[in-house]
C-alpha positions in Angstrom: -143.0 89.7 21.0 -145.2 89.0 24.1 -143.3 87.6 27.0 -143.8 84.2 28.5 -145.6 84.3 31.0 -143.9 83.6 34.5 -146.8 81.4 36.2 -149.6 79.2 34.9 -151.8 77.4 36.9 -155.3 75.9 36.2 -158.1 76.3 39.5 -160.2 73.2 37.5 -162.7 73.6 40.9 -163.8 77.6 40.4 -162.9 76.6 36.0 -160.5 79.7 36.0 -157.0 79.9 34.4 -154.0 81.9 36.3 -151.2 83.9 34.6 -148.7 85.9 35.9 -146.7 88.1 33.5 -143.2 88.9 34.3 -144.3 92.8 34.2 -146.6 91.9 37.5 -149.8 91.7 35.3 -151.8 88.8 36.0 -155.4 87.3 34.2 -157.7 85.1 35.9 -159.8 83.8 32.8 -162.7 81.4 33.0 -162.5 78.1 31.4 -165.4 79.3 29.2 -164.3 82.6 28.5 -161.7 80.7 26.8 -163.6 78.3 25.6 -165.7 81.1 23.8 -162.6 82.8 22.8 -161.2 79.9 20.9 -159.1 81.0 17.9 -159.6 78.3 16.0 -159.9 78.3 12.2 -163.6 76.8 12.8 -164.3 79.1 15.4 -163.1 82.1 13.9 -164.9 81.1 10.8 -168.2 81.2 13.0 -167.8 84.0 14.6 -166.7 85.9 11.4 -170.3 84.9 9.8 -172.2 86.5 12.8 -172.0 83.3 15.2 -171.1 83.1 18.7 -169.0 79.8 20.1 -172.1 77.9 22.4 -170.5 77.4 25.5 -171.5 75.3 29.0 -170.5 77.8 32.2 -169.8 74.3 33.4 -166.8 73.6 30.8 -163.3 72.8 32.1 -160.0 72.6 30.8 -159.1 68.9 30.6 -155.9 69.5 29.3 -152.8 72.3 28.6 -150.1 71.8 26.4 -147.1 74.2 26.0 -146.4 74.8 22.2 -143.4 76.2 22.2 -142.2 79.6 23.3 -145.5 80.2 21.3 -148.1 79.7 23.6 -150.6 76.9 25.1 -152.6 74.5 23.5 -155.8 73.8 25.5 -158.1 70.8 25.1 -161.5 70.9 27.1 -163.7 68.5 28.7 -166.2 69.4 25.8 -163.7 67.7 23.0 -162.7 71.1 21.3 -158.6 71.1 21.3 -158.2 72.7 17.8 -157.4 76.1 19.4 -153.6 77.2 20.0 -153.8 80.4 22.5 -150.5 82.2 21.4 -149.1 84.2 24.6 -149.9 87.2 22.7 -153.6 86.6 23.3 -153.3 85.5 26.6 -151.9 88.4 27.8 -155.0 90.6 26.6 -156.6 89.1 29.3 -154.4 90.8 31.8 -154.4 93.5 33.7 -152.4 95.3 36.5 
């Protein structure tokens, strides 16, 4: 089981998303990296059939939500809040 992380924090002016892992790895993930990554049932489904996710560079993360020791629920300014990001995911992002 992934680790939670030790530090979140949301940059909503550069649109990037901070963690810090207890293991000293850290990710610094655009808000429409995310975005594009969303793992969704819907957004799976579309990129399963050969789709990509359309994405603004300009999308933000309006809102983050804790789900448990599970991982972060992220709603952005685009409407989309169907994705839970488990830790798990997150942390493929990082790197040392």
């Amino acid at each position: 089981m992934t680790a939670l992380p030790e530090a979140i924090e949301n940059h909503a002016a550069q649109g990037v998303l901070a963690l810090r892992w207890p293991d000293g790895r850290e990710a610094h993930v655009t808000h429409a990296r995310l975005r594009a990554a969303c793992p969704c049932s819907g957004c799976r489904a579309l990129r399963r059939a050969g789709g990509n996710v359309a994405v603004d560079a300009t999308v933000r993360l309006a809102d983050i939500e804790p789900v448990g020791a599970y991982g972060l629920n992220l709603t952005f300014s685009d409407g989309h809040r169907r994705g839970i990001y488990p830790f798990e995911m997150l942390s493929t992002f990082a790197s040392m």
